[in-house]
ROPAFI-193191 format. One record per residue (C-alpha): residue number from 1; chain; x, y, z. Coordinates in steps of 0.2 Angstrom, whole numbers, plus 5000, padded with zeros to 4 digits. Example, Ala and Ser with C-alpha at 12.3 -4.5 7.8 and 13.67 -1.06 7.14 Angstrom:
NODE|k|c|east|north|up
NODE|1|A|5062|4978|5039
NODE|2|A|5068|4995|5036
END
This chain:
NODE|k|c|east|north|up
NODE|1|A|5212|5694|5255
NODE|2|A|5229|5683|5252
NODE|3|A|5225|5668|5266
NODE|4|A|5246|5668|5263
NODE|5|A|5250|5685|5268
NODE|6|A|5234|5686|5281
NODE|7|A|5242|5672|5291
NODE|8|A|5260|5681|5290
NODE|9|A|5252|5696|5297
NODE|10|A|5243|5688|5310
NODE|11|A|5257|5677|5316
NODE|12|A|5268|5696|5315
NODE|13|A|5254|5701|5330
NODE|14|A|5246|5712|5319
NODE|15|A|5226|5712|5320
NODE|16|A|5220|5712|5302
NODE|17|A|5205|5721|5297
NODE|18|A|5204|5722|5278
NODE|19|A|5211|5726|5261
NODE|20|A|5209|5745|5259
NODE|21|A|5200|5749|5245
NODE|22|A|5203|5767|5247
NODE|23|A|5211|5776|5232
NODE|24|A|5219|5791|5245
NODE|25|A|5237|5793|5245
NODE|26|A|5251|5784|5237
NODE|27|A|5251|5768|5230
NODE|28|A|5262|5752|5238
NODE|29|A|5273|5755|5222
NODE|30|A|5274|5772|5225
NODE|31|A|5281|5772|5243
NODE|32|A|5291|5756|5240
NODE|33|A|5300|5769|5225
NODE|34|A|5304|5781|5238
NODE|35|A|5308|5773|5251
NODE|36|A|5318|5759|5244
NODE|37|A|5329|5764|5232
NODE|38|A|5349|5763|5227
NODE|39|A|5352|5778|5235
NODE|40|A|5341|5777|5251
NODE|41|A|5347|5783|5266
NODE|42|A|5340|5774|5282
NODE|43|A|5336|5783|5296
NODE|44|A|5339|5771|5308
NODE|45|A|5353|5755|5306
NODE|46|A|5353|5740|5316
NODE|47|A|5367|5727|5316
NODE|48|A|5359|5712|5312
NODE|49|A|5371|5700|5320
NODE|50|A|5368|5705|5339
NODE|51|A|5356|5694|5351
NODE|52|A|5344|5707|5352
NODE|53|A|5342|5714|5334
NODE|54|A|5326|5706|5331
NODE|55|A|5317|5717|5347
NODE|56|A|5330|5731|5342
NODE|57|A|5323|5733|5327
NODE|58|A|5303|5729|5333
NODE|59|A|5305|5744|5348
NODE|60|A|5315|5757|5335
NODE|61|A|5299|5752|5323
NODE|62|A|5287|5756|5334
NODE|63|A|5295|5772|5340
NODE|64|A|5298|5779|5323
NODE|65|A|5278|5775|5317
NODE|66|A|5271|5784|5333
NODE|67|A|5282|5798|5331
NODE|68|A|5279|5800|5312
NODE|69|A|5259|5800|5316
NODE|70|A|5257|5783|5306
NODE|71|A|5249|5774|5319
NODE|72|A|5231|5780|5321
NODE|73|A|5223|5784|5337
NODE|74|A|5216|5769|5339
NODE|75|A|5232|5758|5333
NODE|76|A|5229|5755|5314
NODE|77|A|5239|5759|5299
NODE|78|A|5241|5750|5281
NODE|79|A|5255|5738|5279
NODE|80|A|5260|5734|5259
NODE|81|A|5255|5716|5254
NODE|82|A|5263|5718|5238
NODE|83|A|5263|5728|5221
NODE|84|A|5248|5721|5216
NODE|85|A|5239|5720|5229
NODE|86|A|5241|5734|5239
NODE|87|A|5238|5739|5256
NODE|88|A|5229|5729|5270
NODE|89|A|5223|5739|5286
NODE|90|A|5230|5732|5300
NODE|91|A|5229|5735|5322
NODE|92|A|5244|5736|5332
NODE|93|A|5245|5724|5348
NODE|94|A|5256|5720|5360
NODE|95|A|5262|5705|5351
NODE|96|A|5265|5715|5336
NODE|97|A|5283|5711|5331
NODE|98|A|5290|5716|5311
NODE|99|A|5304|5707|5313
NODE|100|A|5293|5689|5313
NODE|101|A|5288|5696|5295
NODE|102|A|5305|5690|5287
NODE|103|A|5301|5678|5273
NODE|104|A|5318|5669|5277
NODE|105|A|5332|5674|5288
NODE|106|A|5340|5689|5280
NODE|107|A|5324|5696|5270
NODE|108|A|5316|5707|5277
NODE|109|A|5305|5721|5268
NODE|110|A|5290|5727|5278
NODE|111|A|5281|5744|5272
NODE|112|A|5269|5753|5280
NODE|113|A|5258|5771|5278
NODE|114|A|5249|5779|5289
NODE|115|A|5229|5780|5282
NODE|116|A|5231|5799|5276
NODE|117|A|5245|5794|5268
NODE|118|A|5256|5808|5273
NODE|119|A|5269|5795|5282
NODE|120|A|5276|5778|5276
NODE|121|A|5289|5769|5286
NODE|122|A|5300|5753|5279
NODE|123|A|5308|5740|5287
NODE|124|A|5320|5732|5278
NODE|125|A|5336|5719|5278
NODE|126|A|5353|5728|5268
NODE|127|A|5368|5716|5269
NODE|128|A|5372|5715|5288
NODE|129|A|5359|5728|5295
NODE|130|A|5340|5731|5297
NODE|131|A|5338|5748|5289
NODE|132|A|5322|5759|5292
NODE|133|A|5318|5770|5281
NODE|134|A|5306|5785|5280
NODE|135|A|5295|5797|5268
NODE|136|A|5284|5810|5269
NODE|137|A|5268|5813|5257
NODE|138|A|5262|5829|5260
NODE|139|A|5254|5830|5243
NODE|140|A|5242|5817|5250
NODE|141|A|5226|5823|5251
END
């Protein structure tokens, strides 16, 4: 495991358990392709210049990946730490917050994906907004 991205993770609230060695469902590459693209279309905007963008866009998170069943019943999902990489497993807390992912201010890109694979969801920074942006898998095994 990156010591790099396993501190950024840690310091985001997230619970790290593990790189997934899994080979089920798509690849970091493969969801950052559909979900981040030229002509994607976010499901959710966030005007990053309001005082409460940064907990607008963590609660919106949050709400979108229970809804779209990428949180497991006991709080973990995969988070993308990088092309190369790939995915580390992570738990939910209560400090969770994607916004604190942001490499600097204004660059935000945080993917996650459910363990089946079925569901990613992406945070990400776009000019003067947060964007989230979904996909589905159902080809995922």
């Amino acid at each position: 495991m990156n010591e790099e991205i396993e501190s950024r993770l840690k310091d985001a609230g997230l619970e790290v358990l593990g790189m997934h060695s899994g080979q089920d469902g798509p690849t970091v590459t493969e969801v950052f392709r559909r979900v981040v693209h030229l002509d994607a279309e976010p499901v959710e905007r966030i005007r990053r210049s309001g005082a409460d963008a940064a907990q607008a866009i963590d609660d919106r998170w949050r709400a979108r990946a229970q809804a779209g069943q990428l949180v497991a019943s006991d709080g973990s999902f995969l988070v993308g730490a990088g092309m190369e990489l790939g995915w580390v497993r992570v738990r939910l807390t209560d400090r969770t917050s994607v916004s604190a992912t942001e490499d600097q201010p204004g660059e935000l890109l945080f993917i996650a994906r459910s363990l089946n694979g079925h569901f990613a969801l992406a945070a990400s920074a776009e000019e003067g907004e947060y964007w989230l942006l979904e996909a589905e898998f159902p080809e995922a095994p």
